[in-house]
N, C-alpha and C positions, 0 to 999 in steps of 0.2 A: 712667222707671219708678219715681223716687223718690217722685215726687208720685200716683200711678196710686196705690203701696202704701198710704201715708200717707192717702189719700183716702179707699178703701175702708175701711182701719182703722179712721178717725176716724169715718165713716157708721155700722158696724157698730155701735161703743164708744159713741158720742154719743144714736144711737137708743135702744140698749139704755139707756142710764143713764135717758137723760130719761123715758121709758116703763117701768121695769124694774117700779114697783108695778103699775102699772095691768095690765103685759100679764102679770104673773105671777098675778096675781089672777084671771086667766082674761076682762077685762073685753072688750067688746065692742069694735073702733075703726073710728070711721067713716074712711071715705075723705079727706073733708077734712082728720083728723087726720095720716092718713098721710101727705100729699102737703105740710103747712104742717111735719111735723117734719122731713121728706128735704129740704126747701126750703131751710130756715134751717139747719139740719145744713151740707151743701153750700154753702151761700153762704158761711159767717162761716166755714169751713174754706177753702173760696175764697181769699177776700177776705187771710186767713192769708200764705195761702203765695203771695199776688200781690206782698204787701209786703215778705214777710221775704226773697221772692226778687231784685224788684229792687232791695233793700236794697243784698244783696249783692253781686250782678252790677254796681251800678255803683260799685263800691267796685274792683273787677275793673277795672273801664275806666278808672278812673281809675289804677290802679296802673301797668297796663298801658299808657297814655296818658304817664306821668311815665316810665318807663322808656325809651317810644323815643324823647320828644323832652326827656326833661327838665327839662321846666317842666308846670305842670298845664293841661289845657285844660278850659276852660268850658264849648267851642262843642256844638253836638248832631252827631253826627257818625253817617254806614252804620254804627259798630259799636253805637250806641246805636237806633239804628232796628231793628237784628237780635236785640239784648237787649231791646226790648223785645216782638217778635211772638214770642222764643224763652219770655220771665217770663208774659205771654197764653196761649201754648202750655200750660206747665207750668199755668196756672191753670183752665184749661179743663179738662184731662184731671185735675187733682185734682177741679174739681166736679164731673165726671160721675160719676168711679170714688164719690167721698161719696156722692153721691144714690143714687147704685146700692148702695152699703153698707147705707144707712139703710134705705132702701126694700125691700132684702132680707129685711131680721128685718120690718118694719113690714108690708110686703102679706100674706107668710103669717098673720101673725095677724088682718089685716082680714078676710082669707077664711075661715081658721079661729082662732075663739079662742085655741085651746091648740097652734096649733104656732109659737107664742114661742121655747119653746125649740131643737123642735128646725130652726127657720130659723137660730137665732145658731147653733147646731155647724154648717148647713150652710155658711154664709157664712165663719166661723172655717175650716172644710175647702178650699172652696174660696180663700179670701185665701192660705191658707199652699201650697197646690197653687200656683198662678200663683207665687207669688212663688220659692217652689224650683225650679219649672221640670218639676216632676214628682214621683213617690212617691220616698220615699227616707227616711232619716234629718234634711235641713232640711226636707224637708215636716213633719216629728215635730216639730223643733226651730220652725218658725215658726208651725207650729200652736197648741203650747204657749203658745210668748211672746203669740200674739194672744187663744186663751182665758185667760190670766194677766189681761191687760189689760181684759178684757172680761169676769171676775170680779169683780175689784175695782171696775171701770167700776156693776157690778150691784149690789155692795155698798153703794159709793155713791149709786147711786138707791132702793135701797132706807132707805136711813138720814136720805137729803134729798129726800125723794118729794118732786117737781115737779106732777108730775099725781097728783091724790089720788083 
């Protein structure tokens, strides 16, 4: 679930940055735009949490490995085989949830112009719904935090516009 969240976020936040003048501006985006930002959004968030995951997982194996026999092992072993289809797993399901982030704010405004914005509140609504589990008070609370991030995300493309 960590990487599903993370995913989404980063699609939503990365879209909106790289794009914030252009689609605030009201401008026009073609399809091929949308599909090369959700692409590379997704991928380089991917590729992210591929590394930083088995990073750490096999820092995990090894710890765990010196613990039950007490010397380090080298060899590749079923737990390294399973860490790696389980660090796949999580990297899979962050690209799809990215691409589905990005592509959220991005196809409403290929179809329309000017629903820029309000695609990033829907995507903001729905990331913080999924992630509470439902309406409530941490749906308020992770709504918040992800519009917070996705302000500033704005601020900053508007200040280092990418696409002019």
């Amino acid at each position: 679930m960590r990487y599903l969240a993370l995913g989404a976020i980063d699609g939503i936040l990365a879209a909106s940055t790289l794009s914030a003048t252009l689609l605030l501006r009201g401008a026009i985006l073609s399809i091929d735009l949308v599909f090369s930002i959700s692409m590379v959004v997704a991928t380089v968030n991917a590729l992210t949490v591929f590394v930083a995951e088995l990073s750490h997982q096999l820092r995990e194996i090894e710890e765990i490995s010196y613990k039950i026999s007490l010397r380090e092992e080298s060899r590749w072993t079923l737990l390294h085989t399973r860490l790696l289809f389980a660090t796949l797993r999580s990297t899979l399901g962050n690209f799809a949830a990215s691409f589905a982030g990005a592509f959220a704010v991005l196809m409403p405004s290929y179809l329309y112009p000017y629903a820029f914005a309000p695609a990033v509140v829907f995507s903001i609504a729905v990331t913080g719904l999924v992630l509470a589990g439902g309406p409530g008070r941490r749906f308020l609370e992770f709504s918040l935090l992800i519009g917070g991030a996705v302000a500033v995300g704005l601020a900053i493309g508007l200040a280092f516009p990418i696409i002019a």
